[in-house]
N, C-alpha and C positions, 0 to 999 in steps of 0.2 A: 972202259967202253960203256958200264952199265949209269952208270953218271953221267957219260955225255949223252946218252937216251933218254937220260931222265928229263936233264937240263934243256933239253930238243922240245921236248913233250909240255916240259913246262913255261917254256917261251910261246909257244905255240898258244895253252889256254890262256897265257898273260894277254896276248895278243885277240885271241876272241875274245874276251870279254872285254877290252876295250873298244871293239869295233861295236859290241852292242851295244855299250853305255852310249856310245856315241849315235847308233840309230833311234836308241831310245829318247834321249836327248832333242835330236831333230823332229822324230814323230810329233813329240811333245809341243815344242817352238813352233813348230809350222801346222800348228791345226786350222791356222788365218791362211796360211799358204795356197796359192796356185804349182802344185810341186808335182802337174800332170804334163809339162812342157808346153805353157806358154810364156817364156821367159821376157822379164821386161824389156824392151829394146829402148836404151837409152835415148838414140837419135830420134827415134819416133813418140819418145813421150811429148804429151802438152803437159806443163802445169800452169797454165794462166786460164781461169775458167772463169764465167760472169753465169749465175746457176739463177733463172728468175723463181721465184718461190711462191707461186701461182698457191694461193688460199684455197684451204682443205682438197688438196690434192696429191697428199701424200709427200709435199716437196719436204715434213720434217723429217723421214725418215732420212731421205735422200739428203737433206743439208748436214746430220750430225757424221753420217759417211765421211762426207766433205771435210768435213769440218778434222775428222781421225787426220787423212790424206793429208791437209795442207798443214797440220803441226807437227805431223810423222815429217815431211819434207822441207821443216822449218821454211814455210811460206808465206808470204806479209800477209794478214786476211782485213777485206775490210767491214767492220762491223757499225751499228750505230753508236752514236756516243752515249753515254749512261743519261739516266735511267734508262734510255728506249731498247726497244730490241726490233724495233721495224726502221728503215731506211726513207723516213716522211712519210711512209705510208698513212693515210691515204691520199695526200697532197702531193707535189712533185719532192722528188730527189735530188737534192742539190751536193755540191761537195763540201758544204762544213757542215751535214748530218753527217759526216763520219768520221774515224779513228778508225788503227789499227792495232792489230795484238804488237806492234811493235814502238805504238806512240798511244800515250793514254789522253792525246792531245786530239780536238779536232785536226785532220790532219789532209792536205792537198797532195800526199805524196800518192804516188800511184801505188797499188798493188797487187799480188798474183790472182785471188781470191775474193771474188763477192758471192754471200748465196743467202742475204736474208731478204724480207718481204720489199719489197717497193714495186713503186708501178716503172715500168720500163719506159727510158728515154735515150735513144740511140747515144745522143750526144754528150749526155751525161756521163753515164757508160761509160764513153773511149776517153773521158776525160782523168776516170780515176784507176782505168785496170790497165796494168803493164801490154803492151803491143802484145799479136799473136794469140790473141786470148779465143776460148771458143764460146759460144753463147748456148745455153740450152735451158728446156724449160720443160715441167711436165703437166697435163691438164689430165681433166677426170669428165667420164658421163655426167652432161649438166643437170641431169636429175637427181644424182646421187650429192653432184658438188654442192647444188644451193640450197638442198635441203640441208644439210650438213653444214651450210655457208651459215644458215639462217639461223640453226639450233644453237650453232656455236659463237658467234658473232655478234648475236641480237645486240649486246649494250654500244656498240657499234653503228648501227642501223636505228636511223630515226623515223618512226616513233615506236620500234622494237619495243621497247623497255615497257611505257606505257600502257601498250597493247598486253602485254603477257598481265600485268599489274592488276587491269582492273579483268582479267581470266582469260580475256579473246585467244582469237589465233593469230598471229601474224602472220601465216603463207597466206590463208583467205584472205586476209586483209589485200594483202601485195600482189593476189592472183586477180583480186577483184578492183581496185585503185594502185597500180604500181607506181605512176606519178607521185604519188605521195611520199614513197618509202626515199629515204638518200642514205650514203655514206658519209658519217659526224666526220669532221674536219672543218679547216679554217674556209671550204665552201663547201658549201650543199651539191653533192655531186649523188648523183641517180644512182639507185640500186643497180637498175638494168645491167647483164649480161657483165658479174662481177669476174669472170674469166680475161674476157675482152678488155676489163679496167686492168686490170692486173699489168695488162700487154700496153698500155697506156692510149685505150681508146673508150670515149665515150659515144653510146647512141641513143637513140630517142626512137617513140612509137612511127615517124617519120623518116625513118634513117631509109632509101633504098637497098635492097637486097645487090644489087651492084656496087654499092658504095662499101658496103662489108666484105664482098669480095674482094676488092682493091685491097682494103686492111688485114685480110689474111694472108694475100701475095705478099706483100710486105712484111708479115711475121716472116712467112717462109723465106723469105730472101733473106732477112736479119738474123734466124735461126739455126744452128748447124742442126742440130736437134732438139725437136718435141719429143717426148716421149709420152707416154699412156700409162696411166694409175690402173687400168685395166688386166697391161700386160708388162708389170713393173719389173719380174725376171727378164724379158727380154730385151725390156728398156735399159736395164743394167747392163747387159752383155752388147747392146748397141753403143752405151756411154762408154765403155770398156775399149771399144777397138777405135774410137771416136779420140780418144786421149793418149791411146796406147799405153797402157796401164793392163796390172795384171788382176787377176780374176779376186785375188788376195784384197786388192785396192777398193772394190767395191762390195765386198760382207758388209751386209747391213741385219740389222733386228728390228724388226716394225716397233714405230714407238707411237705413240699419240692418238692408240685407236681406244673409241670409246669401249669402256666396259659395259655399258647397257646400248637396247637399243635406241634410236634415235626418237625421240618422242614426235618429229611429225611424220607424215604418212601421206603419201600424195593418191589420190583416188585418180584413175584413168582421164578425170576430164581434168582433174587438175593438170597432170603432166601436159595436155593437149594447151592447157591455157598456158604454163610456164613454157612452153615448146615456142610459143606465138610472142608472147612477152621479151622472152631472154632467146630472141631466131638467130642474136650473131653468134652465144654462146655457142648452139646447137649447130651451125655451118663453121666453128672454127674445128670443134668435134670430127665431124663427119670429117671435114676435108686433110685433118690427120690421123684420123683412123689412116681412109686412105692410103697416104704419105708412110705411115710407117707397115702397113703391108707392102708396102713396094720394098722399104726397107729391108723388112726379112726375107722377101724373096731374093733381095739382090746377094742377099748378106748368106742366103742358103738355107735352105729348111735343114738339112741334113745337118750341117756345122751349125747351125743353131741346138739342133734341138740336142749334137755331142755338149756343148758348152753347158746350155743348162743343166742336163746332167751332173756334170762337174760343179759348177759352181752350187747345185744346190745338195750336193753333197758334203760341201763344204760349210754351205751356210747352216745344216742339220748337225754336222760337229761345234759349230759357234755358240749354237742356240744351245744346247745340253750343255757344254764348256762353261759358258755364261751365267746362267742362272740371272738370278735378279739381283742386280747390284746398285748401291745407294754410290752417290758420290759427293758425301759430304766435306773431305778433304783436299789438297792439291794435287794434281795427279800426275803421273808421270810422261811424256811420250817415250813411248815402246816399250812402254811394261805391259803384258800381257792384259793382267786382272783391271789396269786402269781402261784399255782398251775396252774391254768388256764393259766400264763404268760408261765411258764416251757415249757408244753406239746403242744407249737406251735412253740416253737425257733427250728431257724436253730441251727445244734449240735455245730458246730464256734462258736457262741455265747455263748454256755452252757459254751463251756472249756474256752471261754475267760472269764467269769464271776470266773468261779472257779482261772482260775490262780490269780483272783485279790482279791480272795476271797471277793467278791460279795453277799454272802448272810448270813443269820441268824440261827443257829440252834433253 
């Protein structure tokens, strides 16, 4: 009798102790996890997305996410072919600028996954991404974006270069003769409203403030969603239920943000002058702000602001988890530590790994 009590008793802690290794185990593995009950719904996922990469907007945080997502789900991506790492930016996007991680070839075949810079062209687009694809794109305050457009850009931007060279300023320059400035490419295309170019529109100091209307209707109609550099958690958790995709799916770690501040500085009349300069920037702004208040109202202040919660509870276990990791080797999909590698690179580095195929399924 006293052996089978014993026997009892010691089955018993075999048995707890294995039920812990094993929570300990999960805690561990799922510290990326949504393991708060929003569980993937298979039918409702998309994975076909075409992600526009709107310059200095925050799209590289959001692309190398992307980028996790479509190798975790072994998904054709489509990238530029080497050396570049922009899709003819700033010229038109055609389809033999591109390869995929599955063809190290210029390649016509369609695929799930576009999210690097080009300027958007409806037809191009459905030319090279798998049917059912969803479109979305994110902008920023255009006084925050073209300062930062301009800081970061300059060798870019003619006569940038020059201007810095012999000491000037190049906003005054372009706040005081904007005519002059363009985007280097195989044509001379206007500074003006580099948001708007992105979206594959050009205007001029004559453009009607109705005729930029019309060209915003028309993003919105193209667009499933803008999202906001402003209110980039809630842009997440709007992309989230837009894909149907778990909370898990969109951890991201801000990557590409300067370490100093921005060395120019707009004095009040400047911003009134770039306000009046770059006006379709500033009304495509405004009329998504807008658009995505409507959003979270529809979407629910209250389940909003549960989600954030959660999700940035999650993203505060990533960020500690993480640390700072180099990724100078090939990496794995769904190894923990490689994930952590991903979700800090600059997006150059993502495509250049891909084109050499660099990593593991």
């Amino acid at each position: 009798m006293m052996r089978l009590r014993l026997l009892k008793r010691f089955l018993i802690l075999l048995i707890t102790a294995v039920c812990l290794s094993i929570v300990v185990t999960l805690s561990t593995s799922n510290v990326f996890s949504d393991n708060q009950g929003y569980p993937l719904s298979v039918a409702n996922t998309s994975t076909k997305l075409f992600f526009l990469k709107v310059h200095k907007c925050g799209s590289e945080t959001v692309s190398t996410m992307i980028t996790w997502f479509a190798l975790q789900n072994h998904l054709s991506i489509g990238v530029p072919k080497p050396p570049q790492t922009r899709m003819g930016w700033p010229d038109s996007f055609i389809p033999d600028h591109m390869m995929t991680n599955e063809n190290p070839k210029p390649s016509r075949n369609k695929v799930d996954i576009i999210y690097v810079h080009t300027v958007y062209n409806a037809t191009t687009v459905a030319s090279v991404v798998r049917p059912g694809y969803k479109k979305i794109a994110i902008i920023r305050d255009p006084r925050h974006q073209f300062v930062s457009y301009m800081d970061n850009l300059c060798d870019y931007i003619d006569p940038c270069p020059s201007i810095k060279k012999r000491g000037g300023d190049p906003m005054s320059a372009y706040l005081s003769y904007p005519d002059n400035f363009t985007i280097m490419g195989i044509n001379k295309l206007s500074l003006r409203d580099p948001i708007m170019f992105d979206f594959g529109f050009q205007f001029n100091s004559t453009t009607k403030r109705n005729v930029i209307k019309e060209s915003i209707i028309y993003i919105d109609k193209e667009f499933d969603l803008v999202m906001i550099t402003e209110r980039f958690d809630q842009s997440m958790i709007l992309l989230k239920h837009l894909m149907g995709w778990n909370l898990d799916d969109i951890v991201f770690i801000p990557i590409n943000k300067r370490p100093n501040p921005l060395s120019i500085k707009l004095t009040e009349k400047q911003t009134v002058s770039l306000r009046n300069i770059n006006k379709a920037d500033f009304m495509l702004y405004s009329y998504f702000q807008r658009k995505f208040d409507n959003k979270v109202h529809e979407f629910g202040e209250t389940r909003m602001a549960k989600e954030l919660l959660e999700f940035r509870k999650i993203k505060e276990n990533v960020t500690k988890l993480c640390g700072h990791r180099e990724m100078d080797d090939p990496f794995t999909v769904n190894d923990l530590q490689d994930r952590c590698k991903v979700l800090q690179q600059w997006n150059p580095t993502l495509i250049e790994f891909i084109h050499k195929g660099k990593y593991n399924n």
